[in-house]
N, C-alpha and C positions, 0 to 999 in steps of 0.2 A: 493858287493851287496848293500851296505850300503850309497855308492855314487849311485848308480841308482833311488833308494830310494828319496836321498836328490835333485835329479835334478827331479823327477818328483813333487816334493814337490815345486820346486820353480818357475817352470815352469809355470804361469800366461796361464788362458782359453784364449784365444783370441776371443772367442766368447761372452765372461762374459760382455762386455761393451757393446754391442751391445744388449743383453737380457734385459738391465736394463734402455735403452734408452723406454721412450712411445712413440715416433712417429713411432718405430720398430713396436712394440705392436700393433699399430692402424693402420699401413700399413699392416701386416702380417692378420688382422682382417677382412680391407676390402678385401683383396685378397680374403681368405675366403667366405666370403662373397657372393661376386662378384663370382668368379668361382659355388660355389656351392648351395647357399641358396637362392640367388635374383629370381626375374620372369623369368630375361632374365638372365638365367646362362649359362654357356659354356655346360654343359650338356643340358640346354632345348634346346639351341640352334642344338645340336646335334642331335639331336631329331625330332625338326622341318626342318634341311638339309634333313633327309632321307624321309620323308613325302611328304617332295617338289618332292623328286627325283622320291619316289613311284607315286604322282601325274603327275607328265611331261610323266611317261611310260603311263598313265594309259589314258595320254589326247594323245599321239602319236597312242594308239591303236585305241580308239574313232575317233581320226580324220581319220585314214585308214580304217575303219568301213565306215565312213559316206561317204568315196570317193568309196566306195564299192555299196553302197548304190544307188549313185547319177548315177554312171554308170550303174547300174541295171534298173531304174528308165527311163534314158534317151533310152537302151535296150526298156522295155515295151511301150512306143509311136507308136511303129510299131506293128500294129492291127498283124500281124504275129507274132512278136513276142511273141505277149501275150498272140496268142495261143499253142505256142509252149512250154511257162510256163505252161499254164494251164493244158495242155496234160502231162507234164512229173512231175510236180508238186504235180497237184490233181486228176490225174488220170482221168481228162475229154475225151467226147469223142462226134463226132458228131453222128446227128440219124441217125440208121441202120450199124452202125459200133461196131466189135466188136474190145475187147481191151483183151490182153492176159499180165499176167502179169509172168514171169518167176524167180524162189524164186531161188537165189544160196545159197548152205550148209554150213557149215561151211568150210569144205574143202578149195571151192572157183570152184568147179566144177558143169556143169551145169547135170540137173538130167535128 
């Protein structure tokens, strides 16, 4: 027990010279640093990636919106078409025409 004892006693940290070096100290500081406290940390960074990413979805839906749009758009030019919007859209209706409009239930059947 006694030798166990004396071999950890003698036994030199290997870490101990390296802890006592300053350039350890001031690299281990800026790392610090740099990962965590700066402007541009690996965390804001992190941060600003998912941003972006939310952004690119968010310009992918917009832009399928606006191809939605332009195709609807080049639809309404045709004086028919437009009235075929207007008819099923706003409920328009030419004179002396009646318009029935039929409500379905919740079900999903008609009454």
């Amino acid at each position: 027990m006694e030798q166990t004892e004396e071999l950890n006693e003698q036994k030199p940290n290997k870490w101990l010279p390296y802890l006592k070096n300053k350039y350890v100290w001031v690299l281990l500081f800026f790392g610090i640093w740099m990962l965590f406290l700066d402007n541009y940390s690996q965390l804001e960074h992190r941060e600003l990636d998912k941003e972006i990413e939310e952004l690119e979805v968010n310009k992918k839906y917009y832009q399928d919106e606006i191809r939605k749009d332009q195709h609807n758009i080049n639809l309404l030019k045709d004086p028919n078409q437009v009235e075929k919007y207007a008819r099923e859209k706003y409920f328009m209706k030419k004179q002396n025409e009646d318009i029935y409009l039929i409500d379905l239930d919740s079900s999903g059947t008609k009454p």
